[in-house]
C-alpha positions in Angstrom: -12.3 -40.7 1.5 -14.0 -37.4 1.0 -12.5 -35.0 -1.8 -12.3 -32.0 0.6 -9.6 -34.0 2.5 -7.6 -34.9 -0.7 -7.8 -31.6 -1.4 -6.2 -30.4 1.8 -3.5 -33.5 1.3 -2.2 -32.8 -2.0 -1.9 -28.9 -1.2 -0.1 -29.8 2.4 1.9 -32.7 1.7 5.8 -31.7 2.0 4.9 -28.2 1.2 4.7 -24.8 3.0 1.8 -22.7 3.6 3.1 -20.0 1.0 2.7 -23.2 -1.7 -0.6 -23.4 -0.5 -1.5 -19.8 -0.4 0.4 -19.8 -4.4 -2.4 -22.7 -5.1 -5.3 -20.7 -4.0 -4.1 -17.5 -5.5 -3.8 -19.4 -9.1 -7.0 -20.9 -8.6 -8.5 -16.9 -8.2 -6.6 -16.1 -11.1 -7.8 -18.9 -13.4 -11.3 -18.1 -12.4 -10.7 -14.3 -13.3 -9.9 -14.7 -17.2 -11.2 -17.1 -19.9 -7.5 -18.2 -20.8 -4.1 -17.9 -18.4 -1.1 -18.6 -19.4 1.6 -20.4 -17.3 4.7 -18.2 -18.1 2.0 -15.4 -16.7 1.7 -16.8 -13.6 5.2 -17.4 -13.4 6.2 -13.7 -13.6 3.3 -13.0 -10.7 4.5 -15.6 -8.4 8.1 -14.9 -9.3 8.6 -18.8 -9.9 9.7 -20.9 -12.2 7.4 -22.4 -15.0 8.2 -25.9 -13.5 6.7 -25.2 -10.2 3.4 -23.7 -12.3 3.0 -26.9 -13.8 4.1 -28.9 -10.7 0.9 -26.5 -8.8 -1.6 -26.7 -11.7 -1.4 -30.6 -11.7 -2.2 -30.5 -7.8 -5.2 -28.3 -8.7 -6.4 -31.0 -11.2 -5.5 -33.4 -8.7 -7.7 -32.4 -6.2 -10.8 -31.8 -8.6 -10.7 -29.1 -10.4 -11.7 -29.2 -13.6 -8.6 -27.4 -16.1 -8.6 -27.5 -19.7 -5.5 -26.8 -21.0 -4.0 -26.6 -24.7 0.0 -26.9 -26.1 1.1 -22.7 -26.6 -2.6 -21.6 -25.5 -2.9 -21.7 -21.8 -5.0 -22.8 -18.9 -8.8 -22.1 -18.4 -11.1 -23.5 -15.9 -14.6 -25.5 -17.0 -17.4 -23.3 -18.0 -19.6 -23.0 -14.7 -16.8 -24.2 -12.0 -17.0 -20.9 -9.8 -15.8 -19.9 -6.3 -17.2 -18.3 -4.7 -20.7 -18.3 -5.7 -20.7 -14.5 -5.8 -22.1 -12.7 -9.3 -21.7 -8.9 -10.4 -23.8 -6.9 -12.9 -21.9 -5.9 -16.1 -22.8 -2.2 -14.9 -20.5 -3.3 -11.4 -17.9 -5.3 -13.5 -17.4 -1.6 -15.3 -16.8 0.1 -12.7 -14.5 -1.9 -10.8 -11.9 -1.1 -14.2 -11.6 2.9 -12.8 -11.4 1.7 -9.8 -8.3 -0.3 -10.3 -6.9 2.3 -12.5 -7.1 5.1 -10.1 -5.9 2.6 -6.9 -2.7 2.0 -9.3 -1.8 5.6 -10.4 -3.1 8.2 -7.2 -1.8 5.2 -4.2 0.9 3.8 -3.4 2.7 0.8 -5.0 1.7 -1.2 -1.8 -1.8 -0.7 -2.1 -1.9 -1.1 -5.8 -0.7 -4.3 -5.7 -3.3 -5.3 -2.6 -6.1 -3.9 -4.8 -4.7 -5.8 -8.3 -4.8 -9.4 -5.8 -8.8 -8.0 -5.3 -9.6 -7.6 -8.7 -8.6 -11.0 -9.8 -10.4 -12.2 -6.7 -13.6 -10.2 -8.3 -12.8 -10.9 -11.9 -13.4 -14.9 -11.0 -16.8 -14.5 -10.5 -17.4 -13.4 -13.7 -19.1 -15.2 -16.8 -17.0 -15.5 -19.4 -19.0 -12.8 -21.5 -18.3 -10.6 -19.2 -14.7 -11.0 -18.6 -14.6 -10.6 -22.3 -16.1 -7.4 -21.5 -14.0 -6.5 -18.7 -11.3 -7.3 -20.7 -12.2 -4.6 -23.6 -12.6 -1.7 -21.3 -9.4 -2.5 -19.6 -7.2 -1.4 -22.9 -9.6 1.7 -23.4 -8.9 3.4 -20.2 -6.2 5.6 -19.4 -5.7 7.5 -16.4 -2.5 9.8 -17.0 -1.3 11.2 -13.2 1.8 14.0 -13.9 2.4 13.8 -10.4 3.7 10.2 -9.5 3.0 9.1 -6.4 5.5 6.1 -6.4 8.2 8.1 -6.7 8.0 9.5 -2.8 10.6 8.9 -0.4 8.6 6.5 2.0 6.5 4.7 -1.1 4.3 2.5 1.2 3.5 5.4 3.6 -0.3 4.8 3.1 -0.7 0.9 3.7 1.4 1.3 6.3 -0.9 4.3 7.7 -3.8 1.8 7.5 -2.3 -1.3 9.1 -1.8 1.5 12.0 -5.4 2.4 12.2 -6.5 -1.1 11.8 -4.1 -2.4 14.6 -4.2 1.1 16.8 -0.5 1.0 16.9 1.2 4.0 16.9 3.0 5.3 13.8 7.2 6.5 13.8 8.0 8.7 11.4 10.7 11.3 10.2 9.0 14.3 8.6 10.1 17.0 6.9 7.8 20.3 7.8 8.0 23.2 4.8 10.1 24.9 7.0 12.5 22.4 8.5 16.0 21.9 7.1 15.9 18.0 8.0 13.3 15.7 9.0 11.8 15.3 12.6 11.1 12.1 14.8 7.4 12.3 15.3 5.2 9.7 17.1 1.6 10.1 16.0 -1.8 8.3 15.9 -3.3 8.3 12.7 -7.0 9.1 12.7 -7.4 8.6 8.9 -6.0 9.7 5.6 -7.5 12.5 3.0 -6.3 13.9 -0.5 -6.8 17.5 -0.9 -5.0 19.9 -3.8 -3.5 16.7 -5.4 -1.8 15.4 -2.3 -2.6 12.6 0.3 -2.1 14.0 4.0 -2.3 11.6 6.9 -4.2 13.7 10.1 -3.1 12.3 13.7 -2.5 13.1 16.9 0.9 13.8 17.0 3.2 13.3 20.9 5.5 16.3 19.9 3.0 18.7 19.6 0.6 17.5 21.9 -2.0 18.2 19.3 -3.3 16.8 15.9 -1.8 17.7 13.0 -1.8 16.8 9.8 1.4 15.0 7.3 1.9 15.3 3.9 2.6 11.8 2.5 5.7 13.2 0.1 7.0 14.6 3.2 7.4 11.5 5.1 11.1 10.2 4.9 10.8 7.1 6.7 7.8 5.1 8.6 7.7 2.5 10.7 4.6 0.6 12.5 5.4 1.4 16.6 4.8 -1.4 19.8 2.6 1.0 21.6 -1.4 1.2 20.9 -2.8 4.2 21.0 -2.8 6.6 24.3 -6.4 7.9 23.3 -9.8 7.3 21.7 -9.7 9.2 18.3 -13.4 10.7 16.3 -13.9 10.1 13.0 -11.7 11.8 10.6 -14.9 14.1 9.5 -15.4 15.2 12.8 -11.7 16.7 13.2 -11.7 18.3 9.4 -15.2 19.7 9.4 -15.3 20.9 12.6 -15.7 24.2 13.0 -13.3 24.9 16.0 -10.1 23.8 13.2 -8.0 26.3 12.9 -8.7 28.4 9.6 -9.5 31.9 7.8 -11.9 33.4 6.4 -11.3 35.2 3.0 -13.6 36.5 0.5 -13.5 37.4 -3.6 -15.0 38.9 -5.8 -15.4 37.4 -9.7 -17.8 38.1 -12.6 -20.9 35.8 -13.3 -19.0 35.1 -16.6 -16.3 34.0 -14.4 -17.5 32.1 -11.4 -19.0 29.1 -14.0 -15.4 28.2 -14.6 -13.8 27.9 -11.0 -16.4 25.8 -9.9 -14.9 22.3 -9.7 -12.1 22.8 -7.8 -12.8 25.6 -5.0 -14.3 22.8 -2.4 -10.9 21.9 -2.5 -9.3 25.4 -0.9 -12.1 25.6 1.6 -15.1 27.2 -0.2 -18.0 27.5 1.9 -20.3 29.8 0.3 -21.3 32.5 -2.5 -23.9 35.0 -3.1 -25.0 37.3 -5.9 -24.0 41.3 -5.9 -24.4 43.9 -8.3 -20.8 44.1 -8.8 -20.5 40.0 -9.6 -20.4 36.8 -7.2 -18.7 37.0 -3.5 -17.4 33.8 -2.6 -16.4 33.2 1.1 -13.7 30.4 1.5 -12.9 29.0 4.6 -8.9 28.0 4.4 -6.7 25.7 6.0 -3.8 26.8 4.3 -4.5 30.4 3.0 -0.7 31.6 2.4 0.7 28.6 0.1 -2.8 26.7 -0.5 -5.1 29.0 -1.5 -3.1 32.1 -2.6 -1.2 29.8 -5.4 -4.7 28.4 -6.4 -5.9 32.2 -6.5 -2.9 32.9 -9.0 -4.5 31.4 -11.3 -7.6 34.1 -11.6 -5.6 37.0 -10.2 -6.4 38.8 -13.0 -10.0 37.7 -13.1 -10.8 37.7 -9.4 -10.6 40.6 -6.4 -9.5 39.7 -3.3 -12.2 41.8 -0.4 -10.7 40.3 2.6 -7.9 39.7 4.2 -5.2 42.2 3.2 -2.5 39.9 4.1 -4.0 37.6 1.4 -3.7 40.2 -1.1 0.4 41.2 0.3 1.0 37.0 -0.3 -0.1 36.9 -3.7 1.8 39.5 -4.8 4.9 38.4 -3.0 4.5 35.3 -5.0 3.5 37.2 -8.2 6.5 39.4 -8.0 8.8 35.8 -7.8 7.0 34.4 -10.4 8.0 37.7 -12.4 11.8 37.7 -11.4 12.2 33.9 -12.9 10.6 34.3 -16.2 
């Protein structure tokens, strides 16, 4: 009788598919580490050790070749891979900031799809470089002050993309700045984008008969709808650059001494261009949200920078200034 059908047998006999799908996912995981150890993979599975043992001996059952050691763990044979895929060490590296920014700026549902990934990408490395993989781990440290898992819908953005994927229609009850309570809203997600350190969801939305764009903090509850989508959506590029969305034009003034040090974050309040003058650099910004977006991110310089256009701009800040003074 061929292996590949004992295989099959001793996964499937008297068991469910989420045994089988357990097997497979411990087979991943002994291929992505030198060393595993069984009270580890009963706190992933949520199992008991029992069952761990009770899976691993199916595993060697079947064929596959597990060394194992009293108070050590579990490791595979030297050179038993699946599937025959390899990585650089240069690729291995980068895939640690990867994980490390998918854990702390998503949500917790997409962290944990993207920790299943890695493990699925860490078994196709040689054991030298898991070693490796395995040092830079505990030497990188991504500290986020905002925490993302604390919103009041925490799986907003995998279930944003299970909408886009499927083309079904997204419920939600959002809270607009200026509402009191949340709103029913039906919309059709055409994609997701962080800007000024929060993620936004931008969709047509059925209330407003228009697109629009959600802040993902904002969302209070969100469910995937029945319906597919009424309408054929663009790329999320084409909506966000275009130049017919809906913003306004402002420009400032800073010193050359200056303008070096607001650099890296101006693309992300709509910076479009600058020029040289004799008085300093004029930079012209092209805003989405010029009263609370870019007039709190001007704050910042306001005693640094001159605003040349619009007045109104000028009016907000020091609304905002003179609030800021009243609390201190």
């Amino acid at each position: 009788m061929p292996k590949r059908i004992f295989v099959q047998t001793a996964f499937m006999f008297d068991e469910s598919p989420k045994r089988f799908d357990r097997i497979v996912a411990i087979l991943i995981q002994l291929q992505s580490k030198k060393i595993v150890k069984a009270q580890e993979l009963a706190d992933r599975f949520e199992v008991s050790l029992r069952t761990i043992y009770r899976d691993i001996r199916s595993l060697e059952a079947s064929g596959v070749p597990i060394y194992s050691e009293a108070g050590i763990g579990y490791s595979l044979i030297d050179g038993y891979r699946l599937p025959p895929v390899m990585f650089t060490r240069e690729e291995a590296s980068s895939f640690i900031a990867a994980e490390k920014l998918m854990q702390q700026f998503t949500d917790k549902e997409l962290g944990e799809h993207y920790e299943s990934a890695m493990f699925k990408l860490k078994s196709v490395l040689r054991s030298e470089e898991k070693d490796m993989v395995s040092e830079i781990e505990s030497k990188v440290l991504i500290r986020n002050p905002k925490e993302i898992h604390g919103h009041i819908a925490p799986n907003a953005m995998a279930t944003v993309f299970r909408s886009i994927g499927e083309k079904l229609q997204l419920n939600l009850f959002y809270e607009a700045i200026s509402a009191d309570e949340p709103s029913h809203r039906i919309i059709e997600p055409v994609g997701i984008f962080h800007e000024n350190g929060n993620w936004y969801v931008y969709g047509y939305c059925h209330l407003r008969q228009d697109y629009r764009q959600f802040r993902t903090d904002r969302i209070h509850k969100i469910t995937l709808g029945e319906q597919k989508f009424s309408k054929s959506h663009d790329a999320l590029e084409t909506y966000l650059d275009s130049p017919g969305h809906e913003t306004t034009l402002i420009r400032i003034l800073v010193g050359k001494d200056v303008a070096k040090y607001i650099k890296d974050d101006r693309r992300s309040f709509g910076f479009s261009s600058q020029k040289e003058t004799a008085q300093g650099i004029e930079m012209t910004f092209l805003s989405r949200n010029p009263k609370n977006g870019f007039a709190r991110w001007f704050m910042m310089y306001a005693d640094l920078a001159t605003i040349l256009e619009p007045d109104w701009i000028k009016e907000r800040i020091a609304e905002l200034l003179e609030s800021a003074k009243a609390r201190l």
